[in-house]
Each structure stands twice: as C-alpha cells, then as structure tokens.
C-alpha positions as CSV (number, residue, x, y, z in Angstrom):
1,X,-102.0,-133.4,94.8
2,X,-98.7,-135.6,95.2
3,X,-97.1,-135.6,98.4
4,X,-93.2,-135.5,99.0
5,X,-91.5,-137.2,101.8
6,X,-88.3,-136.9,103.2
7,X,-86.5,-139.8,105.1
8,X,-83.6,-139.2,106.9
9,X,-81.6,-142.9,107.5
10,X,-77.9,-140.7,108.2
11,X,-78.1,-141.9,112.0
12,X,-78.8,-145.2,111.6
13,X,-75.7,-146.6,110.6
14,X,-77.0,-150.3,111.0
15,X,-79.3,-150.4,108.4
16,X,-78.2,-152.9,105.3
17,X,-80.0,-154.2,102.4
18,X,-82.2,-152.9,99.8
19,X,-85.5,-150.9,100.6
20,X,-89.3,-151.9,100.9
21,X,-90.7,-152.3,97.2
22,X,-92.9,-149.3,98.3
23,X,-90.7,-146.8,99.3
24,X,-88.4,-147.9,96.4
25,X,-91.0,-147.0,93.7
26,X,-92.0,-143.6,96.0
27,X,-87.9,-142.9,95.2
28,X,-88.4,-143.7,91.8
29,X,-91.3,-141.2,91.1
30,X,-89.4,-138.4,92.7
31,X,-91.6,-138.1,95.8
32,X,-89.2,-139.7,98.7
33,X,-85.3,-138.0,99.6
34,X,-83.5,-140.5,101.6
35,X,-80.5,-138.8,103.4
36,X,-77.9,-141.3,104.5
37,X,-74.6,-140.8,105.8
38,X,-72.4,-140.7,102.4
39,X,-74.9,-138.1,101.0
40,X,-73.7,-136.3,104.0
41,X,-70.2,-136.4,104.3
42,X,-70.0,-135.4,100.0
43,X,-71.8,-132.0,100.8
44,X,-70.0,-130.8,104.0
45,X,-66.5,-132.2,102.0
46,X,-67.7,-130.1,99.0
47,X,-68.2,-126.8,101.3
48,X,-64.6,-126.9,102.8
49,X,-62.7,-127.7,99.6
50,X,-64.7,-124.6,98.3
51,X,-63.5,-122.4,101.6
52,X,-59.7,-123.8,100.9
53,X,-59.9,-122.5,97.5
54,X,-61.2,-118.7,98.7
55,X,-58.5,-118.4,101.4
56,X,-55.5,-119.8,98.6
57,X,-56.8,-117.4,96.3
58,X,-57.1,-114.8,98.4
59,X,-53.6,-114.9,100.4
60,X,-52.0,-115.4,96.7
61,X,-54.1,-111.8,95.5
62,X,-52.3,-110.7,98.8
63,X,-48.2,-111.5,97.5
64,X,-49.0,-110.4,94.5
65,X,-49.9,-107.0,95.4
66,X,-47.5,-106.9,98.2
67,X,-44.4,-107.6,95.7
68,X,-45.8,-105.0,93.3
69,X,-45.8,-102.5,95.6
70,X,-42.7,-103.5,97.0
71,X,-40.6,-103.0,93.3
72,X,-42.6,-99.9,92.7
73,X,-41.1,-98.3,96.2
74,X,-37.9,-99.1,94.8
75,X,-37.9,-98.1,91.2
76,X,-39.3,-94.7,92.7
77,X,-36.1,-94.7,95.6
78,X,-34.0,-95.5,92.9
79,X,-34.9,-92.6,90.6
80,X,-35.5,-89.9,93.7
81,X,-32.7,-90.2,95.5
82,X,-29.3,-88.6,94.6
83,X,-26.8,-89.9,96.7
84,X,-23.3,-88.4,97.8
85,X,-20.2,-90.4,98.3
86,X,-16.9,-88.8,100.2
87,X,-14.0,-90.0,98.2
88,X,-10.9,-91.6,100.0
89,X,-8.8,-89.1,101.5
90,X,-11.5,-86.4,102.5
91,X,-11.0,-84.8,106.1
92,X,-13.6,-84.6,107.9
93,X,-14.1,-81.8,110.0
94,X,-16.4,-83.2,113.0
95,X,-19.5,-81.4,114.5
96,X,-17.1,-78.4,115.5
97,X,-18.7,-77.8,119.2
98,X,-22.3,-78.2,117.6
99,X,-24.8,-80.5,119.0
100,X,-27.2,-82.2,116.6
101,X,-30.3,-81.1,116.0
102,X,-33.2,-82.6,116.9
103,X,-35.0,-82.7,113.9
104,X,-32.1,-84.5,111.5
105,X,-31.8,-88.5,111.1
106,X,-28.7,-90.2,110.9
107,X,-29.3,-93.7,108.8
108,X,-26.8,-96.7,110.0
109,X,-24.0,-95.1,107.7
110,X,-23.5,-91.7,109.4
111,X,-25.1,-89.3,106.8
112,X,-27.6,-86.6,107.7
113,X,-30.4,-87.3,106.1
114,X,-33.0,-84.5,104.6
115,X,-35.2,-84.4,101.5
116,X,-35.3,-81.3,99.7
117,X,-37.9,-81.2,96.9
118,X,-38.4,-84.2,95.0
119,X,-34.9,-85.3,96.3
120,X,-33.0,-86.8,98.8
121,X,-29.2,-86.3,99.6
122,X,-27.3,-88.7,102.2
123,X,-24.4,-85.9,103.2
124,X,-21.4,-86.7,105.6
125,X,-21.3,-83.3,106.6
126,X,-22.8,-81.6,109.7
127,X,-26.7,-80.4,109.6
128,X,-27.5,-77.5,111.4
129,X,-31.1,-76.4,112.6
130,X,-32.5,-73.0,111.9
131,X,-32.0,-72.2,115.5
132,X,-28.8,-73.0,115.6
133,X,-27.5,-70.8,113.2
134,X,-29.3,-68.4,114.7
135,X,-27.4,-68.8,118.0
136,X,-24.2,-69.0,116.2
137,X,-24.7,-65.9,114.1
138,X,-26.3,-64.2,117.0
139,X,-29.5,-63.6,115.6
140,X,-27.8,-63.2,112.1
141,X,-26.3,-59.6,113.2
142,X,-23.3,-59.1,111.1
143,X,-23.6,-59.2,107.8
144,X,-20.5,-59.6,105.5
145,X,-21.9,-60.0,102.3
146,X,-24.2,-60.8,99.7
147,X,-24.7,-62.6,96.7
148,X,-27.0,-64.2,94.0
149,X,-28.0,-66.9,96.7
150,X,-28.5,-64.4,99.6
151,X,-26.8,-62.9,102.6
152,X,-23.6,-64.0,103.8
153,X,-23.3,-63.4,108.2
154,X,-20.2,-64.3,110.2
155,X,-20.7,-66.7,113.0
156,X,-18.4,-68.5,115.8
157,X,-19.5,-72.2,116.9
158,X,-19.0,-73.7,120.3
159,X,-15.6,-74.4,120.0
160,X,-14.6,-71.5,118.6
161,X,-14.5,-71.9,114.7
162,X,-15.5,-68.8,112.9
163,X,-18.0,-69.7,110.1
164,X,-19.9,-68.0,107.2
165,X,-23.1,-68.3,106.9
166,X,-24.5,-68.2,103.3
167,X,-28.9,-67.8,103.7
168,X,-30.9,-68.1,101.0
169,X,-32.9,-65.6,100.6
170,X,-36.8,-66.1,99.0
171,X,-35.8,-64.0,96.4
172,X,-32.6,-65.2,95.2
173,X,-32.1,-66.3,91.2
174,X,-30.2,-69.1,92.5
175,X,-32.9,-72.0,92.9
176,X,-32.9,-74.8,95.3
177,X,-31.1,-77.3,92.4
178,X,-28.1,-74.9,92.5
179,X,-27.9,-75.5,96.8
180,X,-28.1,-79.2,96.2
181,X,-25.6,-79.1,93.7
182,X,-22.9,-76.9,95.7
183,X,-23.9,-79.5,98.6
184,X,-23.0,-82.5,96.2
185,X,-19.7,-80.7,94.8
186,X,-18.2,-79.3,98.3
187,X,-19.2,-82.9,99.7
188,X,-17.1,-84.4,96.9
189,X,-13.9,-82.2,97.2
190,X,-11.0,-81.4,99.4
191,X,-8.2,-79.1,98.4
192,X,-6.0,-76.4,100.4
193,X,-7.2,-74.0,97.5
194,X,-11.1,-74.6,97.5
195,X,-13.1,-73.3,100.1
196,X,-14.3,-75.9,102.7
197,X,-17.9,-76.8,103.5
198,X,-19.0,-77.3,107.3
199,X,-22.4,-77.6,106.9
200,X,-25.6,-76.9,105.6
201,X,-28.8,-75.9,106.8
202,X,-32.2,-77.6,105.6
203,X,-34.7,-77.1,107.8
204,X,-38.6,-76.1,106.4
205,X,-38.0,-73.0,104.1
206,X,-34.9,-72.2,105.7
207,X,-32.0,-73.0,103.4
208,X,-27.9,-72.2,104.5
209,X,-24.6,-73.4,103.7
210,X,-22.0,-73.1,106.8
211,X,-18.6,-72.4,105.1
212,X,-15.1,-71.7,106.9
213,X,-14.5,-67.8,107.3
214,X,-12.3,-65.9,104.9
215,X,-10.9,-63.2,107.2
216,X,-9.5,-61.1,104.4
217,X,-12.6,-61.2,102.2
218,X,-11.8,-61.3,98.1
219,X,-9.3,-60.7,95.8
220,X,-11.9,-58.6,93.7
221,X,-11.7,-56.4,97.0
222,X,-7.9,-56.0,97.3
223,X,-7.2,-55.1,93.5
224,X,-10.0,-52.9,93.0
225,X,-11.7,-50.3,94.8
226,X,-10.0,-50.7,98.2
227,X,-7.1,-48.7,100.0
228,X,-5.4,-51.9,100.7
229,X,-1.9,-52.5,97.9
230,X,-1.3,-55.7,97.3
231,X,2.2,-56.2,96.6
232,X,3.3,-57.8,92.9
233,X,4.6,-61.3,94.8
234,X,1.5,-61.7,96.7
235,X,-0.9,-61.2,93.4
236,X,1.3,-64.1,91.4
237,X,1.5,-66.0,94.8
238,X,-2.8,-65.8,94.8
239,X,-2.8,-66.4,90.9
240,X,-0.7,-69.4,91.6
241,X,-2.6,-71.0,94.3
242,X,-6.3,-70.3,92.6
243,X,-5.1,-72.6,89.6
244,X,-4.3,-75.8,92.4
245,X,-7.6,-75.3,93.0
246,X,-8.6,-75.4,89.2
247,X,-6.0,-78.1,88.4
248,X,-8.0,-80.4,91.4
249,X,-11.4,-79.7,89.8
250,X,-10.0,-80.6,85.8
251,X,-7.6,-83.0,86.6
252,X,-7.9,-84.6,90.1
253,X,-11.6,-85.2,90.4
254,X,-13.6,-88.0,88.9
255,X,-15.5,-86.8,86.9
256,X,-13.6,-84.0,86.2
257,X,-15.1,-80.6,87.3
258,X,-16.0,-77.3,85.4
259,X,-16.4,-74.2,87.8
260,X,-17.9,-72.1,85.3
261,X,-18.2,-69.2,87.5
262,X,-14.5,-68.6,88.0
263,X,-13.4,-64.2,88.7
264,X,-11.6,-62.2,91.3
265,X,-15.1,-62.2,94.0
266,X,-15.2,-65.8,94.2
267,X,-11.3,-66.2,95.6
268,X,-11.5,-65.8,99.0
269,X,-8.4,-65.2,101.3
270,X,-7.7,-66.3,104.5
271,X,-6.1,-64.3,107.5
272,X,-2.2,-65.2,106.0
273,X,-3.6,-64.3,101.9
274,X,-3.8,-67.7,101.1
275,X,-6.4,-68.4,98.0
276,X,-9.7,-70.5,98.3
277,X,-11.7,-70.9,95.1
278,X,-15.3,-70.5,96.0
279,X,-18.8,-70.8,95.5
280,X,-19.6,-73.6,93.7
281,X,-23.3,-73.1,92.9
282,X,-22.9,-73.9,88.8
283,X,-20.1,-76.8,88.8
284,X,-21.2,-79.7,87.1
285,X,-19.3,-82.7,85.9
286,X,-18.3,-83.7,82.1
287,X,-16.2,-86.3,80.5
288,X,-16.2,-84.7,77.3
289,X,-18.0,-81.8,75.6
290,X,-21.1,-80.6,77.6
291,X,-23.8,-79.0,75.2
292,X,-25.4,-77.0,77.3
293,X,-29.2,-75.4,76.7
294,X,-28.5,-71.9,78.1
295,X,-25.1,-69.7,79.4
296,X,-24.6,-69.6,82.8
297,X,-21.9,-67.1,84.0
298,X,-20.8,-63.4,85.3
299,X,-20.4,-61.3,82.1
300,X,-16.9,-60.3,81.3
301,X,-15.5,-63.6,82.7
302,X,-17.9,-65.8,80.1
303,X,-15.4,-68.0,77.4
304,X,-16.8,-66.5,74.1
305,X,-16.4,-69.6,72.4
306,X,-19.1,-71.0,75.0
307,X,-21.3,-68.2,74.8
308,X,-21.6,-69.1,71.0
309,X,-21.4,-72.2,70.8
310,X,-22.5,-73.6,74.5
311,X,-20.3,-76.0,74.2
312,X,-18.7,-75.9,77.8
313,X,-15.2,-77.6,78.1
314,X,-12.5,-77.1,80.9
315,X,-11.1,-74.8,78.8
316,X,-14.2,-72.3,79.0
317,X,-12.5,-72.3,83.1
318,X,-8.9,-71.5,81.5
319,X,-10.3,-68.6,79.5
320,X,-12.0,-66.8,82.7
321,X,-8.9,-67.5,84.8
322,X,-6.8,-65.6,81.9
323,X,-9.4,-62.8,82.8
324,X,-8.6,-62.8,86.3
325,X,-4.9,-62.8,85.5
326,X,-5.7,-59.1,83.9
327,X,-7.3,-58.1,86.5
328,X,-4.6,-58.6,89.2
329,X,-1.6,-57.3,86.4
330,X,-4.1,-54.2,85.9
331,X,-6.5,-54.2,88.6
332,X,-9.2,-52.8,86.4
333,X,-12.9,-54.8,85.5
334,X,-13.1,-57.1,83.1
335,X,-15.2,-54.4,80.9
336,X,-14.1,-51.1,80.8
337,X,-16.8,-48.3,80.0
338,X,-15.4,-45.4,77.7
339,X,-16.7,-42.9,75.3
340,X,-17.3,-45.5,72.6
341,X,-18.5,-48.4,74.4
342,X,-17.4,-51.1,76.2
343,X,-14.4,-52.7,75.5
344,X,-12.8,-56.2,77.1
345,X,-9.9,-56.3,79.5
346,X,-8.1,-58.8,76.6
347,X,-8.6,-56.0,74.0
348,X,-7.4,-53.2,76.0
349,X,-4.3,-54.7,77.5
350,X,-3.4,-56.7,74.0
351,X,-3.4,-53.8,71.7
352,X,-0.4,-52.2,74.7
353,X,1.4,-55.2,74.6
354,X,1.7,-55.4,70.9
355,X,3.1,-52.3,71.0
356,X,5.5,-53.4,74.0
357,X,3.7,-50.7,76.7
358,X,3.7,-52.7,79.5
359,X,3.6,-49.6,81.9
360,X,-0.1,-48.7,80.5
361,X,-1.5,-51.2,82.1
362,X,0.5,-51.7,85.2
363,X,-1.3,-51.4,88.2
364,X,0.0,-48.0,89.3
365,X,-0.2,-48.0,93.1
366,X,1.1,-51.8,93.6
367,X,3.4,-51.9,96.4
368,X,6.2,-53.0,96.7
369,X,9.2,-54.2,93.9
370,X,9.0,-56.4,91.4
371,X,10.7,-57.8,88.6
372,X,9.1,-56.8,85.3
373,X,10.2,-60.0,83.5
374,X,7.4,-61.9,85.8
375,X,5.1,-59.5,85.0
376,X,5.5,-60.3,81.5
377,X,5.2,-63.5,81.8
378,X,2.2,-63.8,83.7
379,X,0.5,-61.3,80.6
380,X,1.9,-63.4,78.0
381,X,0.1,-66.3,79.7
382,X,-3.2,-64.5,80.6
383,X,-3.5,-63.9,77.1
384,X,-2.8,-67.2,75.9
385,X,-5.5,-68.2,78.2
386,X,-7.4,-66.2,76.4
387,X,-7.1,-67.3,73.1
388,X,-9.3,-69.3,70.4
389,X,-10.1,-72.6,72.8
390,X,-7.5,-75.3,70.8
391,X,-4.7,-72.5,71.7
392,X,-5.0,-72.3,75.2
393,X,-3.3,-74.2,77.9
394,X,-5.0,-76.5,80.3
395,X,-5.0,-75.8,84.0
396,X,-1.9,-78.1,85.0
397,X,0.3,-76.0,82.3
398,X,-1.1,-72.8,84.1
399,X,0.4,-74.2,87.4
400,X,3.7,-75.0,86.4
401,X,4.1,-71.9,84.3
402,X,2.9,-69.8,87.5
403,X,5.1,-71.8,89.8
404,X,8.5,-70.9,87.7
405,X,7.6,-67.0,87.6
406,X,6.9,-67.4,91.4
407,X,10.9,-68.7,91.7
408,X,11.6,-66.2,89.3
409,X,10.2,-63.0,91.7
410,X,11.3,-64.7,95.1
411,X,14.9,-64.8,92.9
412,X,15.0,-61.7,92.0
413,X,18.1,-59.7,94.2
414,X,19.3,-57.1,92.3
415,X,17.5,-53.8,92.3
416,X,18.2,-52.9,88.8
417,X,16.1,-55.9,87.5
418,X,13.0,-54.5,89.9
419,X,10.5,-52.7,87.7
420,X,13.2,-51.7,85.4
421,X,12.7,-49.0,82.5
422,X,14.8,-50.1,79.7
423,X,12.5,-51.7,77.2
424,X,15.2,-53.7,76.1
425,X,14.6,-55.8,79.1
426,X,10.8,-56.1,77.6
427,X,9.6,-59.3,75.6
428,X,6.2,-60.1,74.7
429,X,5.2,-63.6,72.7
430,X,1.9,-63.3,72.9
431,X,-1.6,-62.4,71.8
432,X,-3.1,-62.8,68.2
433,X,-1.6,-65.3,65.4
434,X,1.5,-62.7,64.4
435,X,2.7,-62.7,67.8
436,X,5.3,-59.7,69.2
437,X,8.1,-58.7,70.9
438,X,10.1,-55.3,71.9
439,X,14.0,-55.9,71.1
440,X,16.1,-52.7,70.2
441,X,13.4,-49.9,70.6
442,X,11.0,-51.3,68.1
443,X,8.2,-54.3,67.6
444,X,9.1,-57.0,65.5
445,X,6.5,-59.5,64.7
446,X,6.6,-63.4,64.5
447,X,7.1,-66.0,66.1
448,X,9.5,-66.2,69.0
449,X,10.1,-68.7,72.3
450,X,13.4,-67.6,73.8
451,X,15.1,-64.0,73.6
452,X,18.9,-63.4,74.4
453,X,18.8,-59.4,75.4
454,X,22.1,-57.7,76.1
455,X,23.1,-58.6,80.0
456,X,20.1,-60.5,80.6
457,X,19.7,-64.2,80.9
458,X,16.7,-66.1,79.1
459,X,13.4,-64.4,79.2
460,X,9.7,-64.5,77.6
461,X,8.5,-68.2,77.8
C-alpha cells in the first residue's frame, strides 16, 4: 500500500532553496503535495476572476432584457393610442360650473385621459363621472329624444348651461368606435353652424356625450309633422347656414371631412332658429376617394352613386343636402309611399318642375310671403345637387348661391313679386340633361342661364 502525504510550506515564507533529496523523489512519484504560497494565491485569484465574470454577465442579461421590454412598451403605445389634437383657434369652453371627477387623470398637458377598449384618447374637453350626469340631469328625468346611439335627457350644470345629454344605451347599433370617433371629430372642430361638444362621459360601461342644448329641437320637426309654420325666409335662412357648417367640414378642416349622415333630424336649432349640423357619429376623413367596404347612411338621404359604387366623396354630402333642400321647399319625406311604390323626393318634385308646376310641391301651409323667384332658385339648386356626381356643385358653390337668394328674399318689397301667379314670372334650368323652363305659357327645353321676362329683372341662375 503507498502512502500520500501532504505538506503544507504556505506559512513559512522563509524557506529558500531546493528540497531534501527524499522528499524530492516522494514529489516525483506522486505521493507528496507541497502547498506554498504561489499555489495559493493562483486558486483564490482564479475563483474571483470566475465570480467577476457571473456578475458582468449577469447585469449585461439584465440591459438587455430591460431595453427590450422598454421598445416593446413603446411600439405597443405607439400603435394603441389615438391621440387628439385641438387645432389653433378652438374655444374652449371651460369646466362650465362642473368639478372634476375623481376618477379622471389629467397628464402634464391638460387632456383627460381614459382608455376605452383597446384605445386611448388624450381629449381637451371636459370628463364627466357617471354621477355627475346624473346630478345634472336629475336622475336622467326628462327625456328629449332618442336615437341610434340611445337616449337623449336635458340637463343644467352648476353654472347654469343647459346641456344634452346623449347615453348610450347597451342596445344601441352604434358601437363604441362610432363614440370615439364623434369624440375625435367634435374635438377637432369649431364652427357657429356645427353643434358644440362639452363633454363626454367614460366611466365603466357608462358611455355619454354632453352637447350644448338646442332649445327648438330639428328642422325635421318644424317642416313636417308639427303645428309650428316656418316662414319661407327662415327655411333658406336654415338652408343657408347648414351648408357653413358643410363648407367647414369639406373645405376648412385638414383633412377635409365627410358627414355622411347629413338630413333634416340632424340640424338642430337654437332658441333664435339658428342651424347646428349635428351628430357626427360616421364622419371620417379623406383626401381623395374613400372606397369604402359597406354603406353607411339614413335611406332616402344616401348619394346613389355611393350606394353603387361605395365610393364616398364630399360630393356623396352635396347630394343628401340637395335632399334636405326638398324637404324644406316641400316639407314632405325624402320617400313618398303611394299606390305604386315608393318614389324619391328628386323624382316627384323633377317631373313638376319640368312641367313648370311649382305650386305642386309648395309647401301649402308656409307662413308668411315670399318671393317665388327664390323659391325657384333654391329647387333649381337642390336638384343640381342631386345630379350624376361630376354635375353637382361643391359645398362652397352651395353657400354663395344660398347667400344671393337670401339678399334676394330680404329684397323683395313689392307685394306683387310675393308668391305671385303668373307663370311668366316662372323659370326653371334645371334637372336631367334637356334642361327646362316656362316662358309664354309653355315649356321649352334646352339649355338656358339667364331669362329676360316681360317687367322682370334677371332671374333663374
């Protein structure tokens, strides 16, 4: 049996020289260790440089995995969030008497801050809790309408302000995409002829948008089924004001702005009749042609062209406002129910005018006087509106056109021009391709701009 020894020299730091012929051959045949002091020192220097090589590795793992997770928090910001800018020259209208609620976070900029879905909107508008609107609406007691999105209640703030409450109701068609995109739109707009957001409500389930009150309700409910008579000046003075609103969203905005639910319920009026396009739950931007995958619309007020094609221009806009032009000339539905069908407003009131019957489709109870050259005018127009897309007139035409029949109706002073009976007076440019007029007792077709009738100045376009 060989023996093994171990000698341990690391203390004895005096030693020098070679060792004993003995212990040197016990070395040689494997059976002695001497430890010394450099045998040491290279073993515990070997241990740390393997410990600074762990914690390097380790703390560099670490970064790594921190700056990954850092970019991937942003990429996913950056595709989540749908932010909303107010444009120069936006008033805003304060917290109107309101105090915050507790539950809403205002970041460094001033927006109100609330995710909805998958997204988040930064709004400079005021957030209401779902207890406050119920303060303000008093428990939501009176109701004054009702739509696609919900229930519409009237409500007073602290200071005051009468307000419209719009509540989504779990039922509506109208999803929570079309809330955050009347949000964006009424956060990007200001104009004296397009109803004013105050605020919106986004609190668990409970989805509102606070609006300013309309006093006097719609124009779908003064020209049609009510008592109330809405003189001839008023109607063109509405018509006129509506297309402001239109011209801001085609013309003004950047991008430019379709509506794409424009008719009579969605102009609201205010306690003195001024107009307020409303209810922007469908607008969407385009800089161009917008394909679109499905129609979107009320029946009746839908651009044909669109519905066939779904292509969706500003002129699909121009055609639905010729509609609503009709309907305050005639104050009948865009589709009127007969024996035989259906037939459209354009139909019905272009096969009278062709024929220069102007009377037919008058509105028979409008008060007051009015001259029936303006009237005329404004149909001519309506119809044009109507017309194959590349005929029609864009929104800033509509205004101007509208403004000169308004100076023409305030103008008017003589009686004998106010809803006259001589059809000589009557000229009609209008419709279809072989347009017509009424000169003399009968209807000549073709193309005409300007007619000179007996003791009459300029009239038609």
């Amino acid at each position: 049996m060989s023996l093994w020894f171990c000698r341990d020299i690391s203390g004895n730091s005096g030693l020098s020289g070679q060792l004993p012929s003995g212990l040197q051959q016990k070395l040689n045949d494997g059976h002695l260790t001497v430890i010394s002091e450099s045998t040491v020192s290279g073993a515990r220097h070997k241990n740390s440089s393997k410990v600074v090589i762990i914690v390097v590795v380790i703390v560099v793992v670490f970064l790594i995995l921190g700056a990954a997770a850092t970019l991937f928090f942003l990429y996913l910001k950056k595709n989540k969030k749908t932010r909303i800018n107010t444009p120069t020259g936006y008033e805003d209208h304060g917290n109107y008497g309101v105090e915050s609620s507790s539950n809403v976070h205002d970041n460094p900029k001033g927006y109100a801050v609330f995710k909805a879905g998958r997204q988040e909107l930064n709004i400079n508008k005021k957030s209401f809790s779902f207890a406050e609107l119920k303060r303000v609406t008093n428990n939501f007691r009176e109701q004054i309408g009702v739509g696609g999105f919900g229930q519409i209640f009237k409500g007073r703030l602290d200071n005051g302000i009468e307000v419209a409450v719009k509540v989504r109701s779990e039922s509506s068609s109208q999803g929570i995409q079309q809330f955050l995109n009347e949000v964006e739109s009424l956060s990007k707009i200001h104009h004296k002829n397009l109803l004013s957001l105050i605020g919106y409500c986004k609190d668990g389930d409970h989805i509102a948008l606070v609006y300013e009150y309309m006093e006097k309700g719609n124009l779908e409910g003064w020209i049609r089924g009510s008592a109330h008579s809405l003189p001839w000046k008023q109607r063109l003075r509405i018509a006129y004001e509506s297309a402001q609103g239109l011209e801001y969203l085609h013309k003004m905005c950047n991008p430019p702005l379709i509506h794409r639910d424009v008719k009579t319920s969605n102009i609201l009026l205010t306690r003195d009749l001024e107009a307020k396009v409303s209810d922007f739950g469908l607008v969407r931007d385009f800089s161009g042609t917008h394909v679109s995958t499905r129609v979107v619309g009320t029946p009746g007020y839908l651009d044909p062209n669109y519905v066939s094609t779904l292509k969706l221009t500003e002129k699909s806009d121009v055609y639905s406002f010729g509609v609503v032009m009709l309907e305050m000339i005639t104050s009948k539905s865009p589709i009127l129910q007969g024996p035989q069908g259906g037939q459209h407003l354009t139909q019905f009131v272009q096969q009278r005018l062709s024929k220069g019957n102007i009377e037919s489709i008058l509105e028979p109870n409008m008060g007051g006087e009015y001259n029936i050259n303006s009237v005329w005018k404004v149909a001519d127009m309506a119809l044009r509106c109507t017309d194959q897309p590349d005929k029609r007139p864009d929104m800033t035409t509509i205004v101007t056109e509208l403004k000169e029949t308004l100076t023409l109706e305030m103008n008017s002073t003589e009686s004998s021009s106010m809803a006259s009976k001589d059809k000589s007076q009557y000229v009609y440019s209008g419709y279809s391709r072989n347009e017509y007029y009424y000169v003399g007792g009968e209807v000549h077709s073709g193309n005409i701009e300007i007619a000179q009738l007996p003791d009459s100045g300029p009239v038609a376009r």
